[in-house]
C-alpha positions as CSV (number, residue, x, y, z in Angstrom):
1,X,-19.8,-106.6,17.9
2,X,-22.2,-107.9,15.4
3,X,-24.0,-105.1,13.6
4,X,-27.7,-105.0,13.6
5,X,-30.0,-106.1,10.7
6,X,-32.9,-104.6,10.5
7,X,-35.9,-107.4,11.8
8,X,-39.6,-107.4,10.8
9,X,-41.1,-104.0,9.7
10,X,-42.8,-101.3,12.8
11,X,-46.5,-100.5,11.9
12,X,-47.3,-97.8,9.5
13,X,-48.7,-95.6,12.1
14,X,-46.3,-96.8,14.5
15,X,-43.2,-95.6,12.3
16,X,-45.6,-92.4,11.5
17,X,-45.9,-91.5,14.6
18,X,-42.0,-91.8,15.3
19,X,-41.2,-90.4,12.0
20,X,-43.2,-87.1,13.2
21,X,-41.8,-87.3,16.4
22,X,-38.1,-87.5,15.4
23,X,-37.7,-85.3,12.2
24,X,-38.7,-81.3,11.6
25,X,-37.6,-80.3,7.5
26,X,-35.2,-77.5,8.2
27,X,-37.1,-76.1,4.5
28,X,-40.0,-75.5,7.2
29,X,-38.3,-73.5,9.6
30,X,-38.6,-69.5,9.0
31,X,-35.2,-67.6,8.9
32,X,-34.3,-66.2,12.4
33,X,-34.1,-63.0,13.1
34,X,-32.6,-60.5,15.7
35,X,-34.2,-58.7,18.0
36,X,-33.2,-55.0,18.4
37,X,-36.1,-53.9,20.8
38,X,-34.3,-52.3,23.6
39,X,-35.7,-54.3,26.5
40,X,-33.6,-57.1,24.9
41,X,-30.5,-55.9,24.5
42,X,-27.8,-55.0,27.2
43,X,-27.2,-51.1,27.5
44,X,-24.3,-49.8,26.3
45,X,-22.0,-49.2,29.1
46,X,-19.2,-47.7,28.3
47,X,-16.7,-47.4,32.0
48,X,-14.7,-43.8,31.9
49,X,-11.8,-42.9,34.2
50,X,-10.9,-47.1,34.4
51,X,-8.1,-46.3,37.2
52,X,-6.2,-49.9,37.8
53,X,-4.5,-48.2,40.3
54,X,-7.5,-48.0,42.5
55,X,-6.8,-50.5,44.7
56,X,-10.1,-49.7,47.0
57,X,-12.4,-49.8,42.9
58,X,-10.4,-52.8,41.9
59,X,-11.3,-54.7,44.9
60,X,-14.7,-53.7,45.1
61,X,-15.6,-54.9,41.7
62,X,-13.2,-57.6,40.9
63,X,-13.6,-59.8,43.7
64,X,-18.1,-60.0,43.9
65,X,-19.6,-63.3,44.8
66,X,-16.2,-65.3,46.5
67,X,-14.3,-65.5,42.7
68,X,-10.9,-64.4,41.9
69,X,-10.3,-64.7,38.4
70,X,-10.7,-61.4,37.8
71,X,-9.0,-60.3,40.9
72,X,-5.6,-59.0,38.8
73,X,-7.8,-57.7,35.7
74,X,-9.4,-54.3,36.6
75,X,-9.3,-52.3,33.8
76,X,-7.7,-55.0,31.4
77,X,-10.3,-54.6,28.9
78,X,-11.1,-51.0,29.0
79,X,-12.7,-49.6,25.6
80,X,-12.8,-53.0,24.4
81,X,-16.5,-53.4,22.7
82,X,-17.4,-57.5,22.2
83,X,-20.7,-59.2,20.9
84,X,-22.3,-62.0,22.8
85,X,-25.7,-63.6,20.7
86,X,-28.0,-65.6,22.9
87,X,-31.3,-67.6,22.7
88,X,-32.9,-67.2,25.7
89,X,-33.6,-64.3,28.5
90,X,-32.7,-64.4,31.7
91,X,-32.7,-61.8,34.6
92,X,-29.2,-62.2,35.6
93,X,-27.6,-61.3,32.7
94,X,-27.9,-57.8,33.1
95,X,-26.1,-57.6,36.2
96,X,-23.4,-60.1,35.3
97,X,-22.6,-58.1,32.4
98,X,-22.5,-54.9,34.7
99,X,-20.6,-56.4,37.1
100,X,-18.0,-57.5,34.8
101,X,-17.9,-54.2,32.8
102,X,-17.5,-51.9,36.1
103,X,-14.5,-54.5,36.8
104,X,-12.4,-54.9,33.3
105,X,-13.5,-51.8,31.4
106,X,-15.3,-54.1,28.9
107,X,-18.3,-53.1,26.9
108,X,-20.1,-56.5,26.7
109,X,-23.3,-55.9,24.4
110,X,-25.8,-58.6,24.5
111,X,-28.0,-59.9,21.9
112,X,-31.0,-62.1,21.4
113,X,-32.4,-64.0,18.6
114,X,-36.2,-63.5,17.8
115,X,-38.0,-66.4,18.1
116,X,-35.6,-68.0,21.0
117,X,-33.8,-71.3,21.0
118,X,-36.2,-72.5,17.7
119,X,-34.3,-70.4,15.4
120,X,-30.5,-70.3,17.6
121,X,-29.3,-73.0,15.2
122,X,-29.9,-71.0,11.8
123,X,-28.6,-67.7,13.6
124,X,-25.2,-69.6,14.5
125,X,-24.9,-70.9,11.3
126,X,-25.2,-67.7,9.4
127,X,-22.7,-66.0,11.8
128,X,-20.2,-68.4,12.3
129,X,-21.0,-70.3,8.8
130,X,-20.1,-73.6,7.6
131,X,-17.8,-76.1,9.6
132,X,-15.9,-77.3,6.2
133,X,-15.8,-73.1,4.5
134,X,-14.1,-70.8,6.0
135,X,-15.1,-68.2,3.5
136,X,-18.7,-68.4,4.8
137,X,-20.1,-66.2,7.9
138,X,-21.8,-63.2,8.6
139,X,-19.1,-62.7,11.6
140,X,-21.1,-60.0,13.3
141,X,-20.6,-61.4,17.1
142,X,-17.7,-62.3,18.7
143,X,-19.6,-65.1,21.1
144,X,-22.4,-67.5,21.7
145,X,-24.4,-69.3,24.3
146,X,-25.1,-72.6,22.5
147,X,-26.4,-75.6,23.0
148,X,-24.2,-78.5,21.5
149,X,-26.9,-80.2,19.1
150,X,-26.2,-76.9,17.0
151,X,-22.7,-77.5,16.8
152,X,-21.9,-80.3,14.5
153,X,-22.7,-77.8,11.0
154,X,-20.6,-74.7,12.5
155,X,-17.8,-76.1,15.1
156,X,-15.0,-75.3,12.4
157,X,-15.8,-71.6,12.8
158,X,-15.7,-72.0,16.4
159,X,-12.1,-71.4,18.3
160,X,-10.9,-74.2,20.1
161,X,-11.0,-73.7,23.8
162,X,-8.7,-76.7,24.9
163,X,-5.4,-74.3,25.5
164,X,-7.6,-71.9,26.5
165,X,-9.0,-74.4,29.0
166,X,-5.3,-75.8,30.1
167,X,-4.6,-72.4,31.1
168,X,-6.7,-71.3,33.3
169,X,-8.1,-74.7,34.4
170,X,-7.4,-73.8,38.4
171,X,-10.7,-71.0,38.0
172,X,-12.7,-73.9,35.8
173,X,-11.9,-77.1,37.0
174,X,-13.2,-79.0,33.7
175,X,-13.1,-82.8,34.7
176,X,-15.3,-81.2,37.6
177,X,-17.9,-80.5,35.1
178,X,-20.3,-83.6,34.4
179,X,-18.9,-85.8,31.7
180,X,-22.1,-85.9,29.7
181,X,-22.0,-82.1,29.5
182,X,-18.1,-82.2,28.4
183,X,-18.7,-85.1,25.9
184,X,-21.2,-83.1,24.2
185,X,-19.4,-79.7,23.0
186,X,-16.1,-81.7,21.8
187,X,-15.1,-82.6,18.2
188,X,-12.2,-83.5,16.7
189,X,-10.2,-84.1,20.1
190,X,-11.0,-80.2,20.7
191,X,-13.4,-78.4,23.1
192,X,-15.4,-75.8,21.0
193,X,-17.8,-74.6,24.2
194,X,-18.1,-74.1,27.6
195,X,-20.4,-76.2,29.5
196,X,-21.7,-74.2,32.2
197,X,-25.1,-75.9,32.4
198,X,-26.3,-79.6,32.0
199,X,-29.8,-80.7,30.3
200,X,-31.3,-83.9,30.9
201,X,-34.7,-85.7,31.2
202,X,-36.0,-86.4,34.7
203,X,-39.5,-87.3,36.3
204,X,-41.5,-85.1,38.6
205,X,-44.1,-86.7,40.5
206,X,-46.5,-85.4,43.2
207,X,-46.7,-86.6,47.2
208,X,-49.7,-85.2,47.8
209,X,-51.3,-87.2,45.2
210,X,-49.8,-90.2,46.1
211,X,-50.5,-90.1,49.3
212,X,-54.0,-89.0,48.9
213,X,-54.9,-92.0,46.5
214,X,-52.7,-94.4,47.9
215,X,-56.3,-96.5,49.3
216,X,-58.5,-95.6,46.9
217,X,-55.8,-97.3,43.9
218,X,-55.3,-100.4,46.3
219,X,-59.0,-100.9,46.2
220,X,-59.3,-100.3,42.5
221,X,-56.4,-102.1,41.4
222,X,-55.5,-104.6,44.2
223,X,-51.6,-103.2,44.3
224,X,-49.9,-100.4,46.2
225,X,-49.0,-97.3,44.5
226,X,-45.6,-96.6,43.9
227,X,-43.0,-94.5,42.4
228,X,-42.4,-96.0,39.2
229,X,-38.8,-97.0,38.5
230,X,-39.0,-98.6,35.3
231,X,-40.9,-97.0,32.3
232,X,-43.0,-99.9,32.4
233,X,-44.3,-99.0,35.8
234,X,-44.7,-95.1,34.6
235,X,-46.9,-96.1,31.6
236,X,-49.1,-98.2,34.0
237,X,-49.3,-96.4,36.9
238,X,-49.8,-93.1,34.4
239,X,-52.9,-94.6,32.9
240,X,-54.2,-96.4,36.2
241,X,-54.3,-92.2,38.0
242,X,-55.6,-90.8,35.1
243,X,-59.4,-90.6,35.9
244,X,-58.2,-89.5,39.7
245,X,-59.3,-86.4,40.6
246,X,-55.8,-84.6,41.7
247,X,-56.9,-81.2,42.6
248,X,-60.2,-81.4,44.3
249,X,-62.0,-79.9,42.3
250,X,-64.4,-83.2,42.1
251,X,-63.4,-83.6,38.1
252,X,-61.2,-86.9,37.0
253,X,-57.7,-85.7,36.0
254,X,-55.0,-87.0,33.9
255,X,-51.5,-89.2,34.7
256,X,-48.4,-87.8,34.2
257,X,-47.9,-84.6,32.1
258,X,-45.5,-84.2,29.5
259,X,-44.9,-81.5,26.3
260,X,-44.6,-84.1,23.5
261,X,-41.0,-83.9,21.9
262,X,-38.4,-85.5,20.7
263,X,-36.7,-85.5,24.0
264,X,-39.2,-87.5,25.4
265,X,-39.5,-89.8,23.4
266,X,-35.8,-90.2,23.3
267,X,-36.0,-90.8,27.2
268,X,-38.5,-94.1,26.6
269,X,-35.6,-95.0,24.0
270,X,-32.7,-94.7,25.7
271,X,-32.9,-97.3,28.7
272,X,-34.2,-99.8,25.9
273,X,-30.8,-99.1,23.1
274,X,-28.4,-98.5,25.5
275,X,-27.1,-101.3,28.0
276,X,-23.1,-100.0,28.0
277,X,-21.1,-97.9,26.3
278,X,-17.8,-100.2,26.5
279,X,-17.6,-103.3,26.6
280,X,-17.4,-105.0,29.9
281,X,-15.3,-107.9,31.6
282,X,-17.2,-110.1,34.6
283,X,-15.5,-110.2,37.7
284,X,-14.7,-113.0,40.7
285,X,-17.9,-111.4,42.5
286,X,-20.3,-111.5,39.3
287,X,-20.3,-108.0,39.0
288,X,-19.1,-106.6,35.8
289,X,-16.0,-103.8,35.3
290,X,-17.3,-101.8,32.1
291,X,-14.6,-99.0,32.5
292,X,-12.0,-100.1,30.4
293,X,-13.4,-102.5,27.6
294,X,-13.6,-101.1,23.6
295,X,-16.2,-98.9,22.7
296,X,-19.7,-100.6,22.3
297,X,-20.8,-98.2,19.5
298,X,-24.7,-98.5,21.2
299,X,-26.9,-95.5,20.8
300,X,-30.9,-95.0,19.6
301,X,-30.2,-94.0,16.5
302,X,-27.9,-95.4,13.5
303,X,-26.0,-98.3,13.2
304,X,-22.6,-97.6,13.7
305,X,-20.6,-99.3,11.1
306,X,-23.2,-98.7,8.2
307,X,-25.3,-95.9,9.3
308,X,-28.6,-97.8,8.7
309,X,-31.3,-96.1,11.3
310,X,-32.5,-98.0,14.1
311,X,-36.0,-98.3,14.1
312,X,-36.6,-102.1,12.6
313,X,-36.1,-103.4,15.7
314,X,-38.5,-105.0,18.1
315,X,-36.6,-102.3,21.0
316,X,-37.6,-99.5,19.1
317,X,-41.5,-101.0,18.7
318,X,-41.1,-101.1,22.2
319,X,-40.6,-97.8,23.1
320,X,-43.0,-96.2,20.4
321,X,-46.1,-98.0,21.8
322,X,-45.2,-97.4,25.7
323,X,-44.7,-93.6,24.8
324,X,-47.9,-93.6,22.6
325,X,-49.7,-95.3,25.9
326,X,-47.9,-92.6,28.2
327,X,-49.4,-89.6,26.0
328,X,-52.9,-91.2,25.9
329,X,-53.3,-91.1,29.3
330,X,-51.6,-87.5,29.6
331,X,-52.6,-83.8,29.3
332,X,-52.3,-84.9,25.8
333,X,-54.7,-87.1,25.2
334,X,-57.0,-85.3,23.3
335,X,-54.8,-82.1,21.9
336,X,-52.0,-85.0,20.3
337,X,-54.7,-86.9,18.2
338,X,-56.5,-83.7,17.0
339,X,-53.2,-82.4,16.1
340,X,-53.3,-79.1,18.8
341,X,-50.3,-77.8,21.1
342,X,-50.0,-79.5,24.0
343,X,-47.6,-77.6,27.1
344,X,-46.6,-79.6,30.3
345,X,-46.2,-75.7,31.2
346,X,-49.7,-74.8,31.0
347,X,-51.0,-77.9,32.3
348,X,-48.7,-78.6,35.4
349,X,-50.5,-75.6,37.3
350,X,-54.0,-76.5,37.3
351,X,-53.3,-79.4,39.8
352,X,-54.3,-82.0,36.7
353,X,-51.2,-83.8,36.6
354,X,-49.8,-86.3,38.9
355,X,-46.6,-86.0,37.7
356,X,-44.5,-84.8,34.7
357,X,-41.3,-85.7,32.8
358,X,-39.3,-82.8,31.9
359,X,-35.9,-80.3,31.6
360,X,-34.0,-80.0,35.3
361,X,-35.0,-75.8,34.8
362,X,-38.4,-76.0,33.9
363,X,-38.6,-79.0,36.7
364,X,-37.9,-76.9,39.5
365,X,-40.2,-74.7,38.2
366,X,-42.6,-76.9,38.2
367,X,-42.2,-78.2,41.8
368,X,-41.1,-75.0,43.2
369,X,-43.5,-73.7,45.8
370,X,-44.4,-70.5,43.9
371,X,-43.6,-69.9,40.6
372,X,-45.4,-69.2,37.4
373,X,-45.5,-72.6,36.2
374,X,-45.9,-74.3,40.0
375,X,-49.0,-75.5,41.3
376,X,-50.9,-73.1,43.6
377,X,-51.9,-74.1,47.1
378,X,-55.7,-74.2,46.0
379,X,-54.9,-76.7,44.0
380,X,-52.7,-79.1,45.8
381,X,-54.2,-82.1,48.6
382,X,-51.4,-81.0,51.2
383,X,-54.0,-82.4,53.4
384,X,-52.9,-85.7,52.4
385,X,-48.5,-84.9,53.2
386,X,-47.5,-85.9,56.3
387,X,-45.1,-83.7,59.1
388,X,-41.8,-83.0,56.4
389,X,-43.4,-84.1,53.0
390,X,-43.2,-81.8,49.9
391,X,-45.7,-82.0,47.0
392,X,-43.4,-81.4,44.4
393,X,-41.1,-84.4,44.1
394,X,-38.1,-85.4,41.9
395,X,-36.5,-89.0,40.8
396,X,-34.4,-90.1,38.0
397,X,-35.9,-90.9,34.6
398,X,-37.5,-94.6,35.3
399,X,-35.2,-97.4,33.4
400,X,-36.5,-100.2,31.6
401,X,-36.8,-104.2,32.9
402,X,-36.7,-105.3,28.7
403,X,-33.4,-104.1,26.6
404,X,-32.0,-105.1,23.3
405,X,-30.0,-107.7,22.6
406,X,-27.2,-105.6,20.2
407,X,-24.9,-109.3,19.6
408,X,-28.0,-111.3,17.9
409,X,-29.0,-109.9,14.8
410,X,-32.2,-108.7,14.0
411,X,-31.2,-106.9,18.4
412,X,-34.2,-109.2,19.8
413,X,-36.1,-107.6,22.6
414,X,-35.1,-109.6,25.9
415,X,-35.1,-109.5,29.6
416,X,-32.4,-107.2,31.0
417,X,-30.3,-109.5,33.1
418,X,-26.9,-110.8,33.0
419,X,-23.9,-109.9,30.2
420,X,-26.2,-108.3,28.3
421,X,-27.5,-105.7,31.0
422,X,-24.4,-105.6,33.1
423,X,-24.9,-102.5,35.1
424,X,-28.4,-103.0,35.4
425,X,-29.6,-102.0,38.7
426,X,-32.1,-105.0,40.3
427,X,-32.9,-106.0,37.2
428,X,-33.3,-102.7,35.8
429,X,-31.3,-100.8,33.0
430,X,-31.3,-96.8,33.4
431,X,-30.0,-94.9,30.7
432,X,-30.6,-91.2,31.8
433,X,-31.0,-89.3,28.1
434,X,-29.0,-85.9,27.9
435,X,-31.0,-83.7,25.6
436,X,-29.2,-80.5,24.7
437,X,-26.5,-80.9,26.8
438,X,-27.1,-77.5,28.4
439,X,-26.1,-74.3,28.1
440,X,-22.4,-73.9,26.6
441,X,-20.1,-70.6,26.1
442,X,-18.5,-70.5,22.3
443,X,-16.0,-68.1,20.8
444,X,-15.8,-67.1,16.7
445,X,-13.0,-68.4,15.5
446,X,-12.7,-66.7,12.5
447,X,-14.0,-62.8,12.4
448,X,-13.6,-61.4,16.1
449,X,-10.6,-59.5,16.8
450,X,-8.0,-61.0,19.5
451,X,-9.5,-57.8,22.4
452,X,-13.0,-59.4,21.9
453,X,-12.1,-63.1,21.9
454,X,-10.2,-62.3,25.3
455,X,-12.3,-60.1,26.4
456,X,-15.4,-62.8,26.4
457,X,-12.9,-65.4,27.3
458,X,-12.6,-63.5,30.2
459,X,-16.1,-63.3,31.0
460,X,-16.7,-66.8,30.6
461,X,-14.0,-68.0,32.6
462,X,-15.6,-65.5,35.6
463,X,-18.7,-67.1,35.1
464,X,-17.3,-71.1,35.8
465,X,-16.1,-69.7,38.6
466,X,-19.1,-68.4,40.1
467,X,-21.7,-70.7,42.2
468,X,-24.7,-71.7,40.2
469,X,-27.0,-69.7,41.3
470,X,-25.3,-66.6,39.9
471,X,-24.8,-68.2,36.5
472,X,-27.7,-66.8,34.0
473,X,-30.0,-69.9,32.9
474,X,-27.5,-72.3,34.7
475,X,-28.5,-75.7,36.9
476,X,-26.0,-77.7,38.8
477,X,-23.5,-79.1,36.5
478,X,-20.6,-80.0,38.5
479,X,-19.6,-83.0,40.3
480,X,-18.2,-80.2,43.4
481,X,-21.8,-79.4,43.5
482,X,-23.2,-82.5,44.6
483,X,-21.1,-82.4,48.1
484,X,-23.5,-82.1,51.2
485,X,-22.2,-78.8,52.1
486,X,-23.4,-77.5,48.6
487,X,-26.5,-79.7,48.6
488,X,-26.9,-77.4,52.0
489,X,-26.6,-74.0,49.9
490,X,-28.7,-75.3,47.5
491,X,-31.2,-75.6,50.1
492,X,-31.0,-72.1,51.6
493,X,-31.2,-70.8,47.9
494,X,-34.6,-72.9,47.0
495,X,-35.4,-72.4,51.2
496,X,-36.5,-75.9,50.1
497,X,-34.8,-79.3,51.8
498,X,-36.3,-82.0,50.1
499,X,-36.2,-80.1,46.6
500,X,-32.4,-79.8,46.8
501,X,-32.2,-83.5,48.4
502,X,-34.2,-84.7,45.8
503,X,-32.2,-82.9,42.9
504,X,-28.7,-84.5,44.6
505,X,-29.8,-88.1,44.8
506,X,-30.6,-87.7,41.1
507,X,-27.9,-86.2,39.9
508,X,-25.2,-88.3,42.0
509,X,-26.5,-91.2,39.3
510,X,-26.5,-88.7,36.4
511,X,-23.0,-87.3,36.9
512,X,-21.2,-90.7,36.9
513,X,-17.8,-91.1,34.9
514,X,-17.2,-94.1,33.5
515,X,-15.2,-96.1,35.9
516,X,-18.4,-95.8,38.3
């Protein structure tokens, strides 16, 4: 491969705005801190009389929610006190802990950091400390819930989980786990998390909007309205429905919605960089095999062999100016430019938006018929949805129709077609961005004592075990899940068809290894 050379400068206020978009100095961040108000942390439940003998207790409490892991482990970890530090509430922790404390004997004491998943990185690092030292650490928990960018500074501290993994890999089925997910929390040829959770960018868009402008755009514009596929088409048909009004209230509304972030921008990068991630062989039929071919080394941010960023490139120009057209036509276009917060959260639920790009979690909440951040029925045109039709809808991340050439130097902006775009789908290159990678299960390596290590190991086996929607802050994450009897139970748990329909057809292009 011939490396990149960096090609006629972006802008100033092009690169600015990328600059601000893809960098936060760590000197700016506050130091975390722990909560210790008691509506935060688990209670202290300390199991007396743990009889393992009990054959009536044991099978009561070992055996909840169709597992078996812990089927052979009442008691095992009675009097055993371990530490678990989190970033992020959720209701089911409570009785997930309490279930697996009235089973084992364990007294599993949760903890949260103040300040949430912003300050989770500085909290790991002071507990587990520095990758390369093992002399540094604070050592006060004995587990984490992680996501993997946080990683890379601390995974030295962190105990391997590969034999831990090989053991008891009949309760978590790893290669069932999306590869993405697996990928992320692996260094050194060693798994240092759990993946129990996957985190990627996808689009929401709205039925009853589309439906109910479907004539009014034709008129205006002279073209059907579609759901975009490339990010070309998103930008466009983003600005074209902003002026719409969306909820009826008789005032013009925006285009899609968005919380401007990294991630987001990452997603408009990612079909443009990224074409392959081997290199690829073309077949009899004109098809290419990319499954088996050296690594390309492609991704959206550094040159590979000399660690130069990518940004001088006429791909990366690309992307900036059809995400600065994408937030100019969103529920940011005035809060961005006068420098105030702008939520995808807060906006989504006045009826504004057409559609949004966001997280799988805070997606379905979103679309979900009636949640805190959902739209409420006031709000909606459900006159416009026909017999079966949902408002809230769900499609993978649009691709891109223009990619970078990463063979010529300078990696010209060209059509994606041919060997340069060989899995391009009708002309159209889809890179789906993984953002966090989702939420993972680690272990300290270096302070716990050997009862707490297997004590949590424990847990967090139990928990891969369990189905999704009894894993706290979880989405579907494993291939298994995409089969239509589980696309089925995911319908009867959202008592939503087209929501779980919607989530499957996205995912089955998501969760792809790479011979597919």
């Amino acid at each position: 491969m011939t490396s990149p050379r960096q090609s006629s400068a972006i802008p100033s206020s092009l690169f600015t705005l990328a600059t601000l978009m893809t960098s936060v100095p760590l000197s700016l961040l506050p130091t975390p801190t722990l909560s210790q108000s008691p509506d935060q942390c688990t209670p202290d439940i300390i199991n007396t009389g743990c009889d393992p003998s009990n054959t009536t207790y044991c099978t009561l409490h070992c055996t909840l929610h169709g597992s078996t892991y812990l089927s052979d482990k009442c008691c095992k970890h009675y009097g055993i006190t371990a530490s678990l530090l989190a970033f992020e509430e959720s209701a089911l922790w409570i009785p997930r802990i309490d279930e697996y404390q009235k089973c084992t004997g364990a007294n599993i004491r949760l903890q949260y950091v103040e300040g949430g998943e912003d300050f989770m990185g500085q909290a790991l690092l002071d507990d587990v400390g520095e990758s390369e030292d093992e002399t540094t650490g604070q050592g006060i928990y004995d587990a984490y819930i992680v996501q993997a960018p946080w990683l890379p500074p601390v995974y030295g501290g962190l105990k391997s989980l590969s034999e831990y993994i090989k053991l008891n890999d009949e309760y978590i089925n790893f290669m069932d786990i999306n590869q993405a997910s697996r990928s992320a929390v692996s260094f050194d040829g060693e798994v240092r998390a759990l993946p129990l959770d996957a985190d990627y960018i996808a689009m929401g868009w709205r039925q009853d909007v589309f439906n109910a402008h479907k004539d009014a755009y034709f008129e205006k514009y002279g073209e059907e309205l579609k759901v975009p596929t490339t990010i070309e088409e998103l930008v466009d048909v983003s600005e074209k429905l902003n002026g719409f009004d969306h909820n009826g209230d008789g005032e013009g509304d925006w285009g899609f919605c968005l919380t401007p972030q990294t991630n987001y921008f990452n997603a408009f990068l990612s079909p443009v960089m990224q074409t392959h991630l081997k290199e690829c062989e073309q077949k009899g039929d004109g098809s290419y095999d990319c499954s088996r071919g050296a690594n390309t080394g492609q991704n959206i941010f550094f040159d590979v062999d000399n660690f130069d960023p990518l940004i001088f490139n006429e791909g990366f120009k690309y992307a900036v100016e059809l995400y600065t057209r994408f937030v100019q036509a969103s529920n940011c276009q005035t809060e961005t430019p006068a420098g105030q917060k702008c939520d995808r959260k807060s906006a989504f639920p006045t009826g504004r938006c057409a559609g949004v790009i966001s997280m799988p979690g805070t997606l379905t909440n979103l679309l979900s018929e009636n949640d805190s951040y959902s739209i409420p029925p006031e709000y909606r045109l459900s006159s416009a949805l026909e017999p079966g039709q949902y408002h809230g809808r769900r499609a993978r991340f649009p691709g891109s129709t223009k990619v970078v050439d990463w063979k010529i130097g300078g990696m010209p902006l060209v059509d994606c077609r041919g060997a340069v775009c060989p899995l391009a789908e009708d002309g159209i290159n889809y890179a789906p961005f993984f953002a966090e990678g989702g939420e993972s299960y680690a272990l300290n390596g270096r302070q716990s004592k050997p009862s707490a290590t297997d004590a949590m190991w424990d847990m967090f086996t139990w928990l891969a075990e369990l189905p999704v929607g009894n894993i706290p802050l979880s989405g579907v994450y494993r291939r298994s899940q995409l089969t239509d009897e589980a696309t089925q139970e995911l319908a009867e748990m959202l008592n939503n068809t087209v929501m779980a329909d919607d989530l499957h057809d996205v995912l089955v292009h998501y969760f792809k290894n790479d011979d597919e």
